[in-house]
MARMAR-687273 format. One line per field, with one value per residue (C-alpha): y, z, x; residue number from 0. Coordinates in steps of 0.02 Angstrom, whole numbers. Layout:
yy	(Y ...);
zz	(Z ...);
xx	(X ...);
volum	(NUM ...);
# end
This chain:
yy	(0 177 296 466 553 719 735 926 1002 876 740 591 429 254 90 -45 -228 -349 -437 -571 -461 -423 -273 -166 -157 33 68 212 242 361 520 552 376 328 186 81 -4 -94 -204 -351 -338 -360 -475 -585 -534 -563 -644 -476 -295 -177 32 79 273 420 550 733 792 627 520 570 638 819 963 1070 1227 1247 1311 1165 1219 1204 1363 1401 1314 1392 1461 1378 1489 1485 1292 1263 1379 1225 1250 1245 1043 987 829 721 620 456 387 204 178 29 50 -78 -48 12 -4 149 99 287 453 593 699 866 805 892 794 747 845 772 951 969 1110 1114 1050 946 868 694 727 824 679 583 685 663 479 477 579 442 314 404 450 239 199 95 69 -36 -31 -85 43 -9 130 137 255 420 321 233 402 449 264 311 467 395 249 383 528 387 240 204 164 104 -52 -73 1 -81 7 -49 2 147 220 370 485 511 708 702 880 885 725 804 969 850 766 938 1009 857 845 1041 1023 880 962 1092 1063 907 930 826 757 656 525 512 491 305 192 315 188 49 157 195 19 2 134 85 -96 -226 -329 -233 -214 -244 -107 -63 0 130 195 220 319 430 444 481 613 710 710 756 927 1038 1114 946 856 1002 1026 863 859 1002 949 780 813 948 937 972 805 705 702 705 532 442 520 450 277 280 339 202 68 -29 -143 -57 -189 -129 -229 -171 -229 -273 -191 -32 142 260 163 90 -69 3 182 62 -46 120 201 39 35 169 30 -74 -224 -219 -272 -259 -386 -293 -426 -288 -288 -406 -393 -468 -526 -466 -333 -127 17 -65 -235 -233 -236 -344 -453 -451 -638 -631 -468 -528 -691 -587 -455 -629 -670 -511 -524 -661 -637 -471 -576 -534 -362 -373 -491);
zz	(0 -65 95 102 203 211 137 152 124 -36 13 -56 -117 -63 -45 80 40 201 223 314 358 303 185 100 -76 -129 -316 -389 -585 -715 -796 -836 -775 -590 -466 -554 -679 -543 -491 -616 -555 -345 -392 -414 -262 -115 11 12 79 -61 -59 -218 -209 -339 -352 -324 -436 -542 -530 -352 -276 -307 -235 -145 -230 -390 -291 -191 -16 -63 -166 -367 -491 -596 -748 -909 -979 -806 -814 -991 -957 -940 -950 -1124 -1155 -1142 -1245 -1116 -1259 -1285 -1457 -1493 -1650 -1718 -1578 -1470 -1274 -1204 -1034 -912 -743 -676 -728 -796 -686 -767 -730 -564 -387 -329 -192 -78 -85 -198 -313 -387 -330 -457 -499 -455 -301 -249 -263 -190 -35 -54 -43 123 195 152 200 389 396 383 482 352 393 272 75 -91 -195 -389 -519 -699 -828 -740 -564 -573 -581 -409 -347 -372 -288 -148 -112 -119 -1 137 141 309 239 78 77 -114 -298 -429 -601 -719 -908 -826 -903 -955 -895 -1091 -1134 -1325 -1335 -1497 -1436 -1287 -1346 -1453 -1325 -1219 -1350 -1372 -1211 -1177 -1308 -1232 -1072 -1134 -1237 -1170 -1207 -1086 -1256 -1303 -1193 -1281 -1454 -1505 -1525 -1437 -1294 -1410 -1475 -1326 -1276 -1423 -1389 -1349 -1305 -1374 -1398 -1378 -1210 -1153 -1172 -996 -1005 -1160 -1047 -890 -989 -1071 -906 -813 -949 -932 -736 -722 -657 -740 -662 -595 -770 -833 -702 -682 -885 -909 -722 -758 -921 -915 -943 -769 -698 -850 -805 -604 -619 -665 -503 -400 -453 -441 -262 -216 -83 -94 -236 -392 -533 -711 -810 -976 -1119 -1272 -1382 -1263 -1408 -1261 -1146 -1255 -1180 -1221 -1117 -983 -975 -998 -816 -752 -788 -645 -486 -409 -456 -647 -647 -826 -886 -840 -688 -627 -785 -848 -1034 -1064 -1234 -1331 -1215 -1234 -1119 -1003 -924 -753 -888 -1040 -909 -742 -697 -766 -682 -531 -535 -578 -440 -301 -384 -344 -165 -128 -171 -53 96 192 202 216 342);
xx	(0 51 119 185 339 387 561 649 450 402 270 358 257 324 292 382 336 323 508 585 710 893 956 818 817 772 739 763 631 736 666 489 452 379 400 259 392 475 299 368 555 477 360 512 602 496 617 691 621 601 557 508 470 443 561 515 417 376 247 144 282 233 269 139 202 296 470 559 596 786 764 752 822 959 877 911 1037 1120 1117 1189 1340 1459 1619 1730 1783 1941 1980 1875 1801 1869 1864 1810 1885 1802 1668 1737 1769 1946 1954 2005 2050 2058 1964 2026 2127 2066 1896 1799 1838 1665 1573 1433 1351 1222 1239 1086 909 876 1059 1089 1181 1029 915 1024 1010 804 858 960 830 688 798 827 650 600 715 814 985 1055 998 1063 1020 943 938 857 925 950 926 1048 1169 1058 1088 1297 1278 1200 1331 1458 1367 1310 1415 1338 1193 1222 1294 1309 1226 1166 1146 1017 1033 1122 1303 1396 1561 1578 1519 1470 1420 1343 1220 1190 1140 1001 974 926 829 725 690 652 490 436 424 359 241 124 -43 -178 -261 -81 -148 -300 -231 -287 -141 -32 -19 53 176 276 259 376 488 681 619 680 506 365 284 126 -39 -17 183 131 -27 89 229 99 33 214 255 91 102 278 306 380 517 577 564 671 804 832 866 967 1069 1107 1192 1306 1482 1534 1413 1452 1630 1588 1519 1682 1756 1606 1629 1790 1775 1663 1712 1545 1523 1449 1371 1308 1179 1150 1049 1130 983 985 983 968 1109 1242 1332 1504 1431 1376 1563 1655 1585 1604 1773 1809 1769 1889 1776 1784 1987 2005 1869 1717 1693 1571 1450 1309 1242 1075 1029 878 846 815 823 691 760 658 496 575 673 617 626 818 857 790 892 1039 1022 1002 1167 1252 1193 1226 1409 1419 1309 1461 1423 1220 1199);
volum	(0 1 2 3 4 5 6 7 8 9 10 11 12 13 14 15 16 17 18 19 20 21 22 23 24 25 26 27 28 29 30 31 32 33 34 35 36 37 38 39 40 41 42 43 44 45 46 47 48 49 50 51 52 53 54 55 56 57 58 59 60 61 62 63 64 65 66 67 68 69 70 71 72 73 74 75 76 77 78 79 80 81 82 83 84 85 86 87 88 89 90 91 92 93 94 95 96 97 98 99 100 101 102 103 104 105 106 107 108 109 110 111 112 113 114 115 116 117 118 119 120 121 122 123 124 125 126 127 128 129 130 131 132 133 134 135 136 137 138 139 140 141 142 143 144 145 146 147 148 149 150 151 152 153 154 155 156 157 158 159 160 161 162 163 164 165 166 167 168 169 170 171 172 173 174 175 176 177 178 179 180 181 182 183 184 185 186 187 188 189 190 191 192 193 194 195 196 197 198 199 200 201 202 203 204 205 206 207 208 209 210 211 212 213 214 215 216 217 218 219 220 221 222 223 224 225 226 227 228 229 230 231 232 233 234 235 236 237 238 239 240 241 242 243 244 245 246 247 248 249 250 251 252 253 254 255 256 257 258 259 260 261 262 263 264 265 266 267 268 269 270 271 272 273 274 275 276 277 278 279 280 281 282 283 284 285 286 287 288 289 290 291 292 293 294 295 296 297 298 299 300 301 302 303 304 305 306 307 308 309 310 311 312 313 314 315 316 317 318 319 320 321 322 323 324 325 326 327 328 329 330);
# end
């Protein structure tokens, strides 16, 4: 059963399944989508505790006024004005995956202060607070897309009470400026301009159950996107965009991981065209786990941008894989 917690002024919508006990499992949804995409991913991991929550201003999480207690967000022109690139970019050649066992040293050391209210690190902060407010003292963290950035945050702001992260069809620490300034743009109409009768379109609902899948999804998984981009509010939808892929974050992330003493894994999807597997295997590169051979990263075949909804029973089994090698450190 849906709750709600006060977290730093924004009522904040969660659910805690009944457990046997033992390390929670928190999971974290990725832009413009909600906590509902997790249901088929839980479904296969009862023996454990899970929190599945919406982030601030997605899903039911909203706030009770437009402005977030933690102030203003930086205005767009304010949060675009990255700083000129260096030669961060690292070239693939043929497109296959070189390995970099340590970031950049030009690139920004990592801070545990948010900068921004709507920047990774920020939500991160939204998570620590949840986490404190249930009384949950030990969590692996699983993060989708943009969540799983917030899930890496998180492990490296409070290892007290994260005990390890788990990054699904999540990647990155590459800045492609012209793709992200597409990427941006794109995203800045659709925020912008989402008119209540999208989700009334016929057929509407079947095409974004095919979007960045690799098999098309059920009915239901179109409806609920529609639904998550239409309720998304506004300023959160956008900050969170224009935040999470600057030049300055983009290149913070390598530093995070890299900084990380709890285990960090990285499943990707080998038909992913949002989350490339050689994006995903380069960030994972940066933790002490992936020793050269990517020990840290699982692939699964046939599978898009969505694996907790394509693949739930074999993301499950893999996740009950990953814990039971750290039980060490959950027990």
């Amino acid at each position: 059963m849906a709750k709600t917690v006060d977290v730093l002024g924004t009522p904040h919508t969660y659910e805690l399944t009944a457990s046997t006990g033992g390390v929670c499992l928190v999971f974290v949804h990725g832009w413009l989508l909600s906590r509902e995409y997790w249901r088929p991913l839980i479904h296969h991991l009862q023996d454990h505790p899970c929190l599945l929550y919406d982030l601030r201003g997605f899903g039911t999480s909203q706030p009770v006024v437009a402005t977030s207690n933690r102030g203003m967000a930086r205005s767009e022109p304010e949060a675009l004005a990255y700083p000129a690139s260096e030669d961060h970019d690292r070239s693939y050649g043929d497109g296959s995956f070189q390995p970099q066992s340590q970031p950049s040293a030009t690139a920004p050391h990592p801070t545990a202060i948010a900068a921004s209210p709507y920047s990774p690190a920020a939500y991160a902060q939204d998570l620590s607070h949840l986490l404190q407010s249930l009384d949950i003292k030990m969590a692996w963290v699983i993060g989708h897309s943009l969540g799983g950035s917030i899930g890496l945050w998180s492990a490296f702001q409070s290892p007290e009470q994260i005990c390890g992260c788990i990054c699904v069809n999540s990647g990155g620490g590459i800045y492609l400026k012209e793709e992200f300034e597409k990427f941006r743009n794109v995203g800045r109409q659709l925020v912008r301009f989402r008119p209540q009768w999208l989700g009334k379109l016929p057929l509407m609902d079947v095409a974004m159950a095919r979007m960045n899948v690799a098999q098309p999804l059920q009915r239901q998984w179109g409806r609920q996107r529609l639904m998550d981009l239409l309720t998304a509010e506004s300023e959160a939808a956008l900050g969170s965009l224009l935040e999470s892929t600057t030049e300055e974050e983009v290149h913070q992330l390598p530093h995070v991981v890299s900084h990380l003493t709890q285990p960090a894994y990285f499943i990707a999807g080998d038909k992913d065209d949002i989350m490339e597997p050689k994006y995903v295997n380069h960030l994972a590169s940066f933790h002490h786990l992936f020793q050269a051979t990517g020990q840290n990263v699982i692939e699964l075949e046939n599978c898009g941008h969505f694996a907790m909804v394509e693949q739930p029973e074999t993301l499950a089994k893999t996740i009950k894989s990953i814990l039971r090698r750290h039980s060490s450190i959950t027990a």
